[in-house]
C-alpha positions as MATLAB code, in Angstrom:
seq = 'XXXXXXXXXXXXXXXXXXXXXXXXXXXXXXXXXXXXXXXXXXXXXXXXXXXXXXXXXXXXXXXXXXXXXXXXXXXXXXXXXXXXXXXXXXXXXXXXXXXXXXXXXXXXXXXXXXXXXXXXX';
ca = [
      57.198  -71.992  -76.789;
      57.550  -68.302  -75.833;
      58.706  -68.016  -72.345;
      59.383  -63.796  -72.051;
      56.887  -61.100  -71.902;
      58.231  -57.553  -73.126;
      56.549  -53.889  -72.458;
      57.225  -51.090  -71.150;
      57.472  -49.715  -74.813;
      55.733  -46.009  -75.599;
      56.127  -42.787  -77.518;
      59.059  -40.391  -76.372;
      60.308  -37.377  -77.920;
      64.461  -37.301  -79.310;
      66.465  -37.482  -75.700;
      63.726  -38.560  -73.598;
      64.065  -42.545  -72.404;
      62.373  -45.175  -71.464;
      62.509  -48.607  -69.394;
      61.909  -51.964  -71.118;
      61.005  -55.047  -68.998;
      61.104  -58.717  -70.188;
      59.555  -61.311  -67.887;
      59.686  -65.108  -67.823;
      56.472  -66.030  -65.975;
      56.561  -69.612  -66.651;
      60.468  -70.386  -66.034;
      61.237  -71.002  -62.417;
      64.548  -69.197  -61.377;
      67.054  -72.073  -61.526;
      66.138  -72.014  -65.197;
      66.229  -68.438  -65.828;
      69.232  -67.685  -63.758;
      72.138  -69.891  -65.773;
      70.634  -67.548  -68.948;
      72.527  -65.543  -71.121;
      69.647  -63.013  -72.113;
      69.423  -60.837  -74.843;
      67.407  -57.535  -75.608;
      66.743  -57.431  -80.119;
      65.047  -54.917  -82.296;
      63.265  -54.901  -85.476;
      62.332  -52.299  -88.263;
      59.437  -53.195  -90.399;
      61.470  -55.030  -93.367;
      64.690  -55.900  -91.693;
      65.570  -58.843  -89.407;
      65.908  -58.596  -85.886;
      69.025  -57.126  -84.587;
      70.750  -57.426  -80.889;
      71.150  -54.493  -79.098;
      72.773  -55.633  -76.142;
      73.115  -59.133  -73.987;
      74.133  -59.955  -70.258;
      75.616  -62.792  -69.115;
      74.513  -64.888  -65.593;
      77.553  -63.025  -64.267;
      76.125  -59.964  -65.234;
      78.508  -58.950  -68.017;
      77.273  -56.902  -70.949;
      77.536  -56.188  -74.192;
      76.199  -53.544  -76.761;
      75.840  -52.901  -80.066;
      77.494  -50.056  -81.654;
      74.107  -47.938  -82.614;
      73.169  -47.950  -78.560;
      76.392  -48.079  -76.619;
      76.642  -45.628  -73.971;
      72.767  -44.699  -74.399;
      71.091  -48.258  -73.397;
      72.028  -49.965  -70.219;
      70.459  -53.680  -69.454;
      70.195  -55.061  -66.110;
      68.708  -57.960  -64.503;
      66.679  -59.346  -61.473;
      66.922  -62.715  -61.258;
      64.333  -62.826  -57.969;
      61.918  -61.553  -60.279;
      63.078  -63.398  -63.762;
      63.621  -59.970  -65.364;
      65.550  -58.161  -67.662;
      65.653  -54.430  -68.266;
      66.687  -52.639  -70.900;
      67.095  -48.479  -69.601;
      67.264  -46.968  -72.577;
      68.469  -43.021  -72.312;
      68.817  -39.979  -75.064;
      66.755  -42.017  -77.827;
      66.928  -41.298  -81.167;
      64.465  -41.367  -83.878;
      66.433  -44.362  -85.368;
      65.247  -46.206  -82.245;
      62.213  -46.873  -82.882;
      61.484  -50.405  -83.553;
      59.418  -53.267  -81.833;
      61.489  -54.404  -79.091;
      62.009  -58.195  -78.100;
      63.986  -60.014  -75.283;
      65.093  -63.485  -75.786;
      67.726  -66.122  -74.016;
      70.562  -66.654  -76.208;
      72.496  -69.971  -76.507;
      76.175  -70.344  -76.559;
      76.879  -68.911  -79.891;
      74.273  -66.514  -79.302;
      71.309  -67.243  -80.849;
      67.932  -67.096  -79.906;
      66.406  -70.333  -77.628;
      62.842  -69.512  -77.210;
      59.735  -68.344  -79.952;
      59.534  -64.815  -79.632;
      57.252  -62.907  -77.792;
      55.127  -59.900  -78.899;
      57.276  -57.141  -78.425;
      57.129  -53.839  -77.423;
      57.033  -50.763  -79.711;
      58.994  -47.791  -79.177;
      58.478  -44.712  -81.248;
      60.814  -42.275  -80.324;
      59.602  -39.002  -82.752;
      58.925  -35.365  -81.773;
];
């Protein structure tokens, strides 16, 4: 069942950046709060990759392609997580896609629709 709603997703010019959001309408909070949550990205012809994860506690981790340029935060009040993404690249551009991720870090839920960045001058 797909529990997380993505957008925020656009076209921006090389340096510009952008704001995801991924929403869980349907989870109530003391379901979505114990997540570990998990931004991905995929390339027409490749699999999804994770770009970067936070923890309940807050704690984050980043791939090597976006550390230092992406930043993801959450709201649990408002069963969000954002994804600031900052000096994009044209290698960023992918459909974007939020997920919970279980213990060893895979995807829980059927994925949402995803949001498309094109980042191209």
């Amino acid at each position: 069942q797909v529990q997380f709603v993505e957008s925020g997703g656009g076209l921006v010019q090389p340096g510009g950046s952008l704001r995801l959001s991924c929403r869980g309408p349907r989870m109530i909070t003391s379901v979505f709060n114990p997540l570990l949550m998990g931004w991905y990205r995929q390339v027409p012809g490749k699999g999804r990759e994770l770009v970067a994860s936070i923890t309940p506690d807050r704690f984050t981790n980043y791939g090597d392609s976006v550390k230092g340029r992406f930043t993801i935060s959450r709201d649990n009040s408002r069963k969000t997580v954002y994804l600031q993404m900052s000096d994009l690249k044209p290698e960023d551009t992918a459909v974007y896609y939020c997920n919970a991720l279980t213990s060893n870090r895979q995807p829980t839920y059927d994925w949402g629709q995803g949001t498309q960045v094109t980042v191209s001058s």
